[in-house]
C-alpha positions in Angstrom: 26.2 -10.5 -25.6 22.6 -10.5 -27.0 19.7 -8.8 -25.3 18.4 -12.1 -24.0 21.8 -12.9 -22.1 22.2 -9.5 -20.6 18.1 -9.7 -19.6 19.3 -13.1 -17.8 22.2 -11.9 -15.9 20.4 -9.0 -14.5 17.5 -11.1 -13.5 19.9 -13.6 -11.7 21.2 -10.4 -9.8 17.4 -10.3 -8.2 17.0 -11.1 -5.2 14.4 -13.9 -4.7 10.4 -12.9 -3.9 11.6 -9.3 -5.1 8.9 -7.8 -8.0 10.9 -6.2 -10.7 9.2 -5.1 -14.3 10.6 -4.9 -17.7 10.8 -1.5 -17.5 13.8 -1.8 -14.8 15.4 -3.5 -18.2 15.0 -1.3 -20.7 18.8 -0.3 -20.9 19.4 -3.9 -21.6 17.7 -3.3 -25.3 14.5 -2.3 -26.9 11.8 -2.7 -25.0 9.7 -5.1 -27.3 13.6 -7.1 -26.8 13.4 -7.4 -22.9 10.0 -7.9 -22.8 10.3 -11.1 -25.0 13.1 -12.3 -23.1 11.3 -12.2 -19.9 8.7 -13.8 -21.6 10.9 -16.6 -22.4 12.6 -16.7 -19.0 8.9 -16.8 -17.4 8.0 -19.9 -19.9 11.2 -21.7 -18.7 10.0 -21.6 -15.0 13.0 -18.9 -14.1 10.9 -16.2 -13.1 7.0 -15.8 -12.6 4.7 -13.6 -14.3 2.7 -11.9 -11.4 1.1 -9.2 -13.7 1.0 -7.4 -16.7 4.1 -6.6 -17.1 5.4 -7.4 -13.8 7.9 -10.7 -12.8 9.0 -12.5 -10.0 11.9 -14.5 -8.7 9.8 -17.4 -6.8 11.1 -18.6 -3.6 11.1 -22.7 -3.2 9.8 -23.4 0.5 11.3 -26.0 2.0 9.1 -29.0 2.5 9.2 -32.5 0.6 7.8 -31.5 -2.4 8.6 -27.7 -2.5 6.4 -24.9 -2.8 6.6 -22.5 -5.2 6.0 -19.0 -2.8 5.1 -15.7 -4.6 4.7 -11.8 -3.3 1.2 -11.3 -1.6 -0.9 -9.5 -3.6 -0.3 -6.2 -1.2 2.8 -6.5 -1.9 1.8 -6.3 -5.8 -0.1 -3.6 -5.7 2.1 -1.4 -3.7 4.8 -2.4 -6.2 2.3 -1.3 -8.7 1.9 2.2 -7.2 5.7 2.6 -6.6 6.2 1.9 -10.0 3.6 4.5 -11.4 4.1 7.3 -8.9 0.7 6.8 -7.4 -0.4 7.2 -3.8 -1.7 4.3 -2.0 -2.8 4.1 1.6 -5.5 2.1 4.2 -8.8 2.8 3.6 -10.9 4.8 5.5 -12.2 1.3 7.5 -8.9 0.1 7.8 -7.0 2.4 9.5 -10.0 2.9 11.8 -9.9 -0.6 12.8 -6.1 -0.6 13.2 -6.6 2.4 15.7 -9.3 1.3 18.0 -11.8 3.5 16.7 -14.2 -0.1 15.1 -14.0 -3.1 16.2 -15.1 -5.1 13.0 -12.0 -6.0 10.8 -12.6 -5.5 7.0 -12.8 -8.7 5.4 -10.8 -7.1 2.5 -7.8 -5.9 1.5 -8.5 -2.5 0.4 -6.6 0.6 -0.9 -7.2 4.4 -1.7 -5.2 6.1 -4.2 -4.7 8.5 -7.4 -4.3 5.7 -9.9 -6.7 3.7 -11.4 -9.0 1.9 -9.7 -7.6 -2.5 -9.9 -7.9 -5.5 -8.2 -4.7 -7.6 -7.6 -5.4 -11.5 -7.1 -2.5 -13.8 -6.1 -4.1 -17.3 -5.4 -6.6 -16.5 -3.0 -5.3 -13.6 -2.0 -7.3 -10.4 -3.6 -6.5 -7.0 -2.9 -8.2 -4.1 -4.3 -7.5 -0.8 -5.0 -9.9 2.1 -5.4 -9.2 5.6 -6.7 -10.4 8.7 -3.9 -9.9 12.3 -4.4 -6.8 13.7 -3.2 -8.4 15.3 -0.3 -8.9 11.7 1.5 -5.3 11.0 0.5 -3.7 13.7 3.0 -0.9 13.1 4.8 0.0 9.8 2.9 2.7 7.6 4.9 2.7 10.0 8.1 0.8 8.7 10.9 -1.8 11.9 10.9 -3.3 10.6 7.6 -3.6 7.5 9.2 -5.5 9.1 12.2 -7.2 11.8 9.7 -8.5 8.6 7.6 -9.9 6.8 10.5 -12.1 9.8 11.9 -13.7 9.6 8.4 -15.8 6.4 9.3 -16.0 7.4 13.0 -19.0 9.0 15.0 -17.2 12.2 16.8 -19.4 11.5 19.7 -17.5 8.3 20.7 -13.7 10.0 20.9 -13.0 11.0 24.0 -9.7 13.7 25.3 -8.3 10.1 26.5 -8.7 8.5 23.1 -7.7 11.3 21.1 -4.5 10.5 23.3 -4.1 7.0 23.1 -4.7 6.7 19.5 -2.0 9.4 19.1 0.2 7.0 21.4 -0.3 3.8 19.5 1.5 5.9 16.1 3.9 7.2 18.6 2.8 11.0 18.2 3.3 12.4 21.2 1.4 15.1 23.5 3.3 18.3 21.8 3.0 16.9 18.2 -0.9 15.6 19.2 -1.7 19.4 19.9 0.2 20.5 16.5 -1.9 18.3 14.8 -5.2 18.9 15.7 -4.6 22.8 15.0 -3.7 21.4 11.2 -6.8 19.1 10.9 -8.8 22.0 12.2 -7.8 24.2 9.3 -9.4 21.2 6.6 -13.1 20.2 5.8 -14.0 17.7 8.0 -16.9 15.3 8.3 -20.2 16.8 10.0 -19.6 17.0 14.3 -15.7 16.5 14.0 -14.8 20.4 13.6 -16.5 21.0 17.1 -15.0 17.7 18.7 -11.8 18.6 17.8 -12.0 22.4 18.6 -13.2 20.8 22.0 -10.3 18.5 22.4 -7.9 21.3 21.0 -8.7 23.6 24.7 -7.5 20.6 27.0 
């Protein structure tokens, strides 16, 4: 079976609107091997190129004349990130927003990570991606960096005891964990005002 048949089989195997690269291939045959039958497959209309280097199994919506339906473009660059072993989480804005702490929603998908800084465009859809020291990156994927992230962009004055608590609510941390964390998030540079805030919530 030549490379080209094996790189079709595998690709059939795919589940549809999954993001797979050559790289997931490369058993198949040389790399330069896969990455021309993909090309070939993506010129035949089988799969889509989404990115460098990165392919999709469209879904077909079903309509009278269908629609060809492609991964969002967060869904890109996470796949990205996964891929490369980066970080990625919501910005600073973002996860402030989603917590109650701003009421203004960013008009744009943004990302912090250790990669490179890129922007991901899938029609109309644009997400970018900026690279941020490690520091703002703590506790990636656990609900404190999303709380740590949102105190970032927010004015210690307007948190409350109450707030500190609901926000810890609305990620499910609950009162014992809410008092473990603020003695770790004590122990870290903060922003100006939220060391004294915090040591003030931390004695409730």
């Amino acid at each position: 079976m030549s490379v080209a048949e094996k790189v079709a089989k595998r690709v059939k195997r795919i589940p549809r609107g999954h993001l797979f690269s050559a790289r997931e291939c490369q058993q198949l045959g040389s790399l330069a091997a896969v990455q021309k039958a993909l090309s070939r497959l993506a010129q035949s209309g089988e799969i889509e190129r989404v990115s460098r280097g990165v392919y999709s199994r469209p879904k077909a919506r079903k309509t009278a004349s269908p629609i060809v339906v492609l991964p969002s473009a967060v869904t890109l660059a996470k796949y990205w990130a996964k891929m490369n072993g980066y970080t990625l989480v919501t910005q600073a804005e973002e996860a402030a927003f989603r917590l109650g702490l701003q009421t203004q929603m960013p008009m744009r998908a943004i990302f912090w990570s250790n990669g490179p800084s890129r922007r991901f465009k899938q029609g109309n859809d644009i997400v970018e991606v900026r690279h941020v020291v490690d520091s703002k990156l703590r506790w990636a994927g656990q609900p404190e960096g999303e709380i740590y992230r949102g105190l970032l962009v927010t004015e210690p004055f307007s948190i409350s005891y109450d707030d500190w608590l609901r926000i810890c609510g609305r990620l499910s941390i609950n009162n014992e964990r809410a008092k473990v964390f603020l003695q770790r998030i004590l122990k870290i540079s903060l922003p100006i005002g939220w060391r004294e805030k915090l040591q003030g919530l931390d004695q409730n």
